[in-house]
MARVOZA-420191 format. One record per residue (C-alpha): x, z, y; residue in one letter; chain. Coordinates in nm, 2 decimals, always signed. Layout:
- px|pz|py|code|unit
- X|Z|Y|A|A
...
This chain:
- px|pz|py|code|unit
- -2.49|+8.80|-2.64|X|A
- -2.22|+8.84|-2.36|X|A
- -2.17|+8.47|-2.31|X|A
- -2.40|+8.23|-2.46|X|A
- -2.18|+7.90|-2.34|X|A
- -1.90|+8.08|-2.56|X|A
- -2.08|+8.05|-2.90|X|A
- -2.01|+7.68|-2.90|X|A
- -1.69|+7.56|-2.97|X|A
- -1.77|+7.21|-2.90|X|A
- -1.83|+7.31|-2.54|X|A
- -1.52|+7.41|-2.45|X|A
- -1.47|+7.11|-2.21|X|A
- -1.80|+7.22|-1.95|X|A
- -1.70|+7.57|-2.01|X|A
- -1.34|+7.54|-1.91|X|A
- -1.48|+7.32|-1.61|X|A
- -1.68|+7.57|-1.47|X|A
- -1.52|+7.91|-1.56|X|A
- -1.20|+7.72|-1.31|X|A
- -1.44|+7.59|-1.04|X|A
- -1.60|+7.93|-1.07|X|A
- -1.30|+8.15|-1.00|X|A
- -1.25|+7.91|-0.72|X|A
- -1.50|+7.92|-0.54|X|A
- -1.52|+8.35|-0.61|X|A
- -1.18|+8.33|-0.52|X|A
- -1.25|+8.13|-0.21|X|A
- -1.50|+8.37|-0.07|X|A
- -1.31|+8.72|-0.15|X|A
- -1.02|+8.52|+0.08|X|A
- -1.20|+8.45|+0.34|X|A
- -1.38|+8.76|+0.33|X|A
- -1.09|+8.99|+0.32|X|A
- -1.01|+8.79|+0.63|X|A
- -1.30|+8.85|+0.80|X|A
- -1.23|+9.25|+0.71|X|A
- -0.86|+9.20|+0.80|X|A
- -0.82|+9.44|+1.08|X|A
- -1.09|+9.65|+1.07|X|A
- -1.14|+10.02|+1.00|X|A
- -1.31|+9.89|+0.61|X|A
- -1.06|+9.78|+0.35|X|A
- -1.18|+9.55|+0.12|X|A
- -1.08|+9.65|-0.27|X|A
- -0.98|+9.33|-0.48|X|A
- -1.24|+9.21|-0.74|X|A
- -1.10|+9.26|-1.07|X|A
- -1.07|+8.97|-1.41|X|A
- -1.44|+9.10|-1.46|X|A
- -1.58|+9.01|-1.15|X|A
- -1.50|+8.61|-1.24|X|A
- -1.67|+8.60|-1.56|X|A
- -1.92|+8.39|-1.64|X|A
- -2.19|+8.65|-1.80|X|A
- -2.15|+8.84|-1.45|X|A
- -2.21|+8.53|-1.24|X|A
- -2.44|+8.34|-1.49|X|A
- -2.70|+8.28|-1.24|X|A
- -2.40|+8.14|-1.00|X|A
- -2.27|+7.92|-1.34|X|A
- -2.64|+7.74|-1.32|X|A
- -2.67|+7.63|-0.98|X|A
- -2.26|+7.52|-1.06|X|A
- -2.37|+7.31|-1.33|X|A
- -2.63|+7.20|-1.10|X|A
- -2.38|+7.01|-0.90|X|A
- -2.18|+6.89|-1.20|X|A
- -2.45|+6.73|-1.37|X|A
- -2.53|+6.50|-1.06|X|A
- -2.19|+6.38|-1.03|X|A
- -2.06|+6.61|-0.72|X|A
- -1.71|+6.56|-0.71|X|A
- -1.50|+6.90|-0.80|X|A
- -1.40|+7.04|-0.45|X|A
- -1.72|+7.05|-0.32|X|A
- -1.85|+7.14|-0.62|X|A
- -1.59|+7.43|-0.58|X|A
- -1.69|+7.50|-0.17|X|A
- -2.08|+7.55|-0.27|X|A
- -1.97|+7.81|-0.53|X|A
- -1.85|+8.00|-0.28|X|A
- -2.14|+7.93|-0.02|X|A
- -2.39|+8.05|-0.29|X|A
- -2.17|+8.38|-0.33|X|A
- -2.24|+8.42|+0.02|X|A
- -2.64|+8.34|-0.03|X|A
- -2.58|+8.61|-0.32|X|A
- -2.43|+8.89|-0.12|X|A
- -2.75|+8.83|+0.15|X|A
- -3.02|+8.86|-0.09|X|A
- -2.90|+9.10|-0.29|X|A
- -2.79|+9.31|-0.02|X|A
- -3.15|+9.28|+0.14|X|A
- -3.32|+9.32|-0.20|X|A
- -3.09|+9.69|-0.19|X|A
- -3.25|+9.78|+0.11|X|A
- -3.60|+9.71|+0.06|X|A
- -3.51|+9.87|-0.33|X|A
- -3.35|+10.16|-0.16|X|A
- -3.12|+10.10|-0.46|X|A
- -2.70|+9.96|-0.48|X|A
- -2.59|+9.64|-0.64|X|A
- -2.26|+9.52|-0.60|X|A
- -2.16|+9.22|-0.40|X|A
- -1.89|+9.34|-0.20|X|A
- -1.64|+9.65|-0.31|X|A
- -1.52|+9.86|+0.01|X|A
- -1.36|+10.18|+0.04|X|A
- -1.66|+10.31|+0.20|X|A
- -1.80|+10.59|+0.01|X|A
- -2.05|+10.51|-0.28|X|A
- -2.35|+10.73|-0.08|X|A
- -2.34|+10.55|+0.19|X|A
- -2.52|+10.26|-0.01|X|A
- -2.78|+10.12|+0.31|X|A
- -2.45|+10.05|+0.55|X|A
- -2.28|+9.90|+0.27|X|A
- -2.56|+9.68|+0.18|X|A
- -2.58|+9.63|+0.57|X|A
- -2.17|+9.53|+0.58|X|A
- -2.24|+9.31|+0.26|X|A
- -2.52|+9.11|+0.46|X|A
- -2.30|+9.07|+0.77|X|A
- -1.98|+8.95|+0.65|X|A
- -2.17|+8.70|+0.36|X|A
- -2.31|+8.54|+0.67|X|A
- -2.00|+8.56|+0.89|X|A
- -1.77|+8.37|+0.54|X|A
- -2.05|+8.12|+0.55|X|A
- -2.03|+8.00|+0.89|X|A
- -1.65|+8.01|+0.82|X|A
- -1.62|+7.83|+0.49|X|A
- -1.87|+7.58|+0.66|X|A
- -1.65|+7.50|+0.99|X|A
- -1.34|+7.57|+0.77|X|A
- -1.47|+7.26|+0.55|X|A
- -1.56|+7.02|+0.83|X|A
- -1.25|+7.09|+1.05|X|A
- -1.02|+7.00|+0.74|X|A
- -1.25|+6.68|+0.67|X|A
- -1.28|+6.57|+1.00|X|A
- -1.66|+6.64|+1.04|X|A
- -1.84|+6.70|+1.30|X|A
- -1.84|+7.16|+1.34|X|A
- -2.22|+7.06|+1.46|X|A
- -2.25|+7.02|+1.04|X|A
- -2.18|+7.32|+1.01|X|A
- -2.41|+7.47|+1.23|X|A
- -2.70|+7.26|+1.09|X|A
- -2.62|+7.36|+0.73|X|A
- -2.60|+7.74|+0.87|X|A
- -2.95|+7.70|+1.01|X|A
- -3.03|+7.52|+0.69|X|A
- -2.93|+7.79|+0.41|X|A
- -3.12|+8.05|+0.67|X|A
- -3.45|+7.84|+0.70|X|A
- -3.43|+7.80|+0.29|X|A
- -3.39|+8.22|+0.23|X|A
- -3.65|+8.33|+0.50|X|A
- -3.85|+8.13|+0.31|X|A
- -3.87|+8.39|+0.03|X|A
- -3.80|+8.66|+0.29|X|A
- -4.14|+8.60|+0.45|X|A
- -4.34|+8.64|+0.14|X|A
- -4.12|+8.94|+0.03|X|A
- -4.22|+9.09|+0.41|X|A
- -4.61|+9.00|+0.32|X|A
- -4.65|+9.26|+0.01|X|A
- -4.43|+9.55|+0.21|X|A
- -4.74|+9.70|+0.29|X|A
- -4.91|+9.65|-0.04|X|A
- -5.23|+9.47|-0.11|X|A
- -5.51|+9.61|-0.36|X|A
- -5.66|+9.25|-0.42|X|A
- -5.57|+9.15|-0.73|X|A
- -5.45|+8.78|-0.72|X|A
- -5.56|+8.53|-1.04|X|A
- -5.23|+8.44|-1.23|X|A
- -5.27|+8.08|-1.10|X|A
- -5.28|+8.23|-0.71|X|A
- -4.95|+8.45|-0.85|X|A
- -4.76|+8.16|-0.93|X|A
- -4.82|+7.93|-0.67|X|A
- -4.87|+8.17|-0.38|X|A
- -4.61|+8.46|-0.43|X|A
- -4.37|+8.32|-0.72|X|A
- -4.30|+8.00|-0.54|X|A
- -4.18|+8.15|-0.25|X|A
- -4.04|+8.50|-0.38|X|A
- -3.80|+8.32|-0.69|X|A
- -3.92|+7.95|-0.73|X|A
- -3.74|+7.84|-0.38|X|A
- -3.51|+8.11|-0.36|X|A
- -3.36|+7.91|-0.69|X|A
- -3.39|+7.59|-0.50|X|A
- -3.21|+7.73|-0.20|X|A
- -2.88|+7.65|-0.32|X|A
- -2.93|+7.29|-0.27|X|A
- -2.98|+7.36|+0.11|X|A
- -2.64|+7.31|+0.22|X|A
- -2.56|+7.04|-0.03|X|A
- -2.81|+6.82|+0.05|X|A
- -2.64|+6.83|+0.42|X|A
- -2.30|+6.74|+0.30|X|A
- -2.38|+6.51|+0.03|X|A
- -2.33|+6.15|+0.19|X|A
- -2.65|+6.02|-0.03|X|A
- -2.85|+6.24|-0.29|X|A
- -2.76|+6.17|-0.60|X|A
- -3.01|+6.05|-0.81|X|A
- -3.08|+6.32|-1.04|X|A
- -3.11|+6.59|-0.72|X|A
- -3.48|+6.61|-0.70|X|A
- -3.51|+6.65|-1.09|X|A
- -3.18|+6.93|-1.11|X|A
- -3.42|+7.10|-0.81|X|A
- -3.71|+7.11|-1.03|X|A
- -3.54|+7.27|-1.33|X|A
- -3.40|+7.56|-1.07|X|A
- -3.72|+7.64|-0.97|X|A
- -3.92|+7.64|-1.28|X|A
- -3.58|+7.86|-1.43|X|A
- -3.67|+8.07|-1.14|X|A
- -4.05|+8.12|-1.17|X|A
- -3.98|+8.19|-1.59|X|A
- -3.71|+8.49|-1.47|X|A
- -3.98|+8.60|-1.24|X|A
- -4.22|+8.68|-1.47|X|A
- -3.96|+8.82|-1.69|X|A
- -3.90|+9.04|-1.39|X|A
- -4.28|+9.13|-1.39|X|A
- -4.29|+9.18|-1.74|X|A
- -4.01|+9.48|-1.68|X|A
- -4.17|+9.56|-1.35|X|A
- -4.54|+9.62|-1.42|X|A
- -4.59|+9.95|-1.34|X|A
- -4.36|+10.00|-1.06|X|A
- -4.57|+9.68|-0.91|X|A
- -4.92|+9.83|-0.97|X|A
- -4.78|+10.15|-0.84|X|A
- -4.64|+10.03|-0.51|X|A
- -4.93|+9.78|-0.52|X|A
- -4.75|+9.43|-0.51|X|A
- -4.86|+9.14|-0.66|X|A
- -4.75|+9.09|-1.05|X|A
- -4.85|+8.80|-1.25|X|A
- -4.85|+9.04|-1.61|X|A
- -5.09|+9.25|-1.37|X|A
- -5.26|+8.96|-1.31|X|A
- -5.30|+8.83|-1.66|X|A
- -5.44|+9.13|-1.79|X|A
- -5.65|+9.18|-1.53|X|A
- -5.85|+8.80|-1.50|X|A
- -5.74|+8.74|-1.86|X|A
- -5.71|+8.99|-2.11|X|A
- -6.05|+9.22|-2.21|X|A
- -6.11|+9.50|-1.97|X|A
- -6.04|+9.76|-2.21|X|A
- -5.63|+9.66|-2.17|X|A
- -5.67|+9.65|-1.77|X|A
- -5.85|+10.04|-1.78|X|A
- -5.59|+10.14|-2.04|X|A
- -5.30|+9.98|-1.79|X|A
- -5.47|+10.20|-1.50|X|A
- -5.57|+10.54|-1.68|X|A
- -5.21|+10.57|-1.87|X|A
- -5.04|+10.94|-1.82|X|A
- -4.75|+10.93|-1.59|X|A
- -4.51|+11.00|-1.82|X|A
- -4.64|+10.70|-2.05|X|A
- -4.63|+10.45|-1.76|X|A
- -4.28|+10.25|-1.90|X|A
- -4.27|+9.93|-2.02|X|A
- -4.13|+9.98|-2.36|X|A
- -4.42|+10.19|-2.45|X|A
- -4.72|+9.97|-2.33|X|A
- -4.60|+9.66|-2.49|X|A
- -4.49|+9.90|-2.83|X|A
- -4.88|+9.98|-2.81|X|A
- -5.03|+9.58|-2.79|X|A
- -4.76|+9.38|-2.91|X|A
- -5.01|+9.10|-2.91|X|A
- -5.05|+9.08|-2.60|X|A
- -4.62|+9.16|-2.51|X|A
- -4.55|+8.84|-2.79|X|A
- -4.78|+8.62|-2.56|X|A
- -4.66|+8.68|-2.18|X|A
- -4.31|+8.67|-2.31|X|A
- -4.38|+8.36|-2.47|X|A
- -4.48|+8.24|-2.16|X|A
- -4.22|+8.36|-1.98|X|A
- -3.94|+8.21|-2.26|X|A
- -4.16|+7.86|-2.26|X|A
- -4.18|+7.84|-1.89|X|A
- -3.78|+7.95|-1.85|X|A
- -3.66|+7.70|-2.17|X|A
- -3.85|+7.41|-1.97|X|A
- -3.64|+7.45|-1.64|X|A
- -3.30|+7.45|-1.84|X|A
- -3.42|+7.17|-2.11|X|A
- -3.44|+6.97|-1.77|X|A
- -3.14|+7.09|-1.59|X|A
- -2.89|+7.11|-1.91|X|A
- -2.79|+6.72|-1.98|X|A
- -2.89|+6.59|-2.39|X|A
- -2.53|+6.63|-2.51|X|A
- -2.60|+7.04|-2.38|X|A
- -2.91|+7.07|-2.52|X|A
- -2.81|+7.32|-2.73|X|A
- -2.71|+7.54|-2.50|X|A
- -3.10|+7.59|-2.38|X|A
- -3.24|+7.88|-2.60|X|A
- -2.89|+8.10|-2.61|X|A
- -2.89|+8.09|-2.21|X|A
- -3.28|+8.16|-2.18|X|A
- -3.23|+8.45|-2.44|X|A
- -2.93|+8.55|-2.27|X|A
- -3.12|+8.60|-1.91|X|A
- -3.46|+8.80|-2.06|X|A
- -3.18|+9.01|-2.18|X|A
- -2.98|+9.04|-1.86|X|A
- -3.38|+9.10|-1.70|X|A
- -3.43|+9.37|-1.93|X|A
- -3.68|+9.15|-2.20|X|A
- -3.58|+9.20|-2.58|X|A
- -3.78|+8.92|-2.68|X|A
- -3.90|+8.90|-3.03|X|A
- -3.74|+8.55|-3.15|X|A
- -4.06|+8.52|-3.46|X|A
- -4.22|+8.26|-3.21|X|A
């Protein structure tokens, strides 16, 4: 399912809406970016028609539609796109280094080894077209630049946030937490306000929240705790191997009969994947992906408005697939 929005015709109104304010707001941050580069001994390579797609920036399309159900009128709806590409570019480019691994947030000419500077360069210059876009945005509507400073400080408070608990398991733990502790412990912090996050800088600008912000909040972060046990569900072993907490782990451990928690511990090496162990108790893989589904469905049944209610189990479906869950649909 590349698009799930696509498979109704009758949305084509919200879909056009946010596929434009979308590309504006990418469009917005490559601009000022490339300025930012403009210059220097890095050339910045132009994102191509893929890089504005919805399916590629689905996560991005839900905190948009965030601000469209609430009434935020289109520019700024438009100028907080782009600020959450920046928040993008920080956290993923800090998830690289603490993953060792590459994602793309930022294509440069700089060669594709070189993958901790570049995560490095994609951290410094998201920060530096924040600040920008922020002064940019107060200069041209004559408000105060001291905005922009507090909604810098703002959109930094609201990622350490998830930073600081992400620093916590860097040396591992071996106490295993319940899946209660999990949730309200490490998953608020690690996904649960890192979803909320993108509210930081809007509820700066925004004159008066409207009156649906708290509840559009709410749905991010309970969207966010439901991908994060997806995540965990795809993550199990690397988790219990680098000894971070994972609420799967959890369950099976404070939950499940003891024989599944030694079997989870005493499996081969080569035997330690995810497809297989769920293959071998699909019992148990139907149940936490249930969970996972429930918990994610809940967060968009609140944030997706009645006449897009539809639209709730193709976009859960869609993300366990994008996480890496093939979740079995006889529920």
């Amino acid at each position: 399912m590349n698009n799930p929005f696509s498979v109704f015709g009758q949305y084509t109104g919200i879909l056009t809406t946010l596929e434009s304010e979308l590309r504006a707001g990418l469009e917005h941050f490559w601009q000022t970016a490339a300025t930012i580069l403009d210059g220097g001994p890095i050339l910045l390579v132009p994102p191509d028609q893929a890089t504005f797609s919805l399916p590629c920036n689905f996560f991005s399309t839900l905190f948009l539609y965030s601000y469209y159900r609430v009434g935020i009128p289109p520019q700024r709806r438009i100028l907080y796109a782009a600020v959450n590409q920046c928040l993008r570019g920080m956290v993923t480019g800090c998830d690289n280094i603490l993953d060792d691994e590459y994602k793309t947030t930022l294509e440069t000419d700089l060669p594709p080894q070189a993958h901790r500077f570049r995560s490095v360069l994609d951290i410094m210059v998201a920060d530096r077209a924040l600040f920008a876009m922020l002064v940019n945005h107060c200069s041209t509507h004559n408000l105060p630049v001291e905005l922009a400073l507090r909604a810098s400080a703002a959109s930094l408070t609201a990622l350490t946030k998830s930073g600081v608990q992400e620093a916590s398991e860097e040396g591992g733990s071996d106490e295993r937490l319940a899946p209660d502790v999990v949730l309200k412990k490490i998953h608020h912090y690690k996904t649960g306000l890192l979803f909320q996050s993108t509210w930081a800088i809007p509820a700066l600008f925004e004159e008066t929240m409207p009156a649906e912000g708290m509840a559009v909040q709410e749905a991010l972060y309970q969207i966010g705790i439901g991908c994060q046990i997806l995540d965990d569900i795809v993550d199990l072993f690397d988790d219990l191997r680098e000894r971070r907490q994972n609420y799967v782990a959890s369950v099976i451990a404070h939950q499940e009969s003891s024989i599944l928690w030694e079997q989870v511990q005493i499996l081969p090496a080569g035997e330690k994947t995810p497809d297989r162990f769920y293959a071998a108790w699909p019992q148990f893989s139907t149940k936490i992906q249930q969970e996972a589904l429930t918990t994610l469905e809940n967060g968009l049944q609140q944030l997706f408005s009645l006449e897009h209610q539809a639209l709730v189990q193709p976009a859960a479906l869609f993300i366990a697939n994008r996480i890496g869950v093939n979740i079995n649909l006889s529920r």
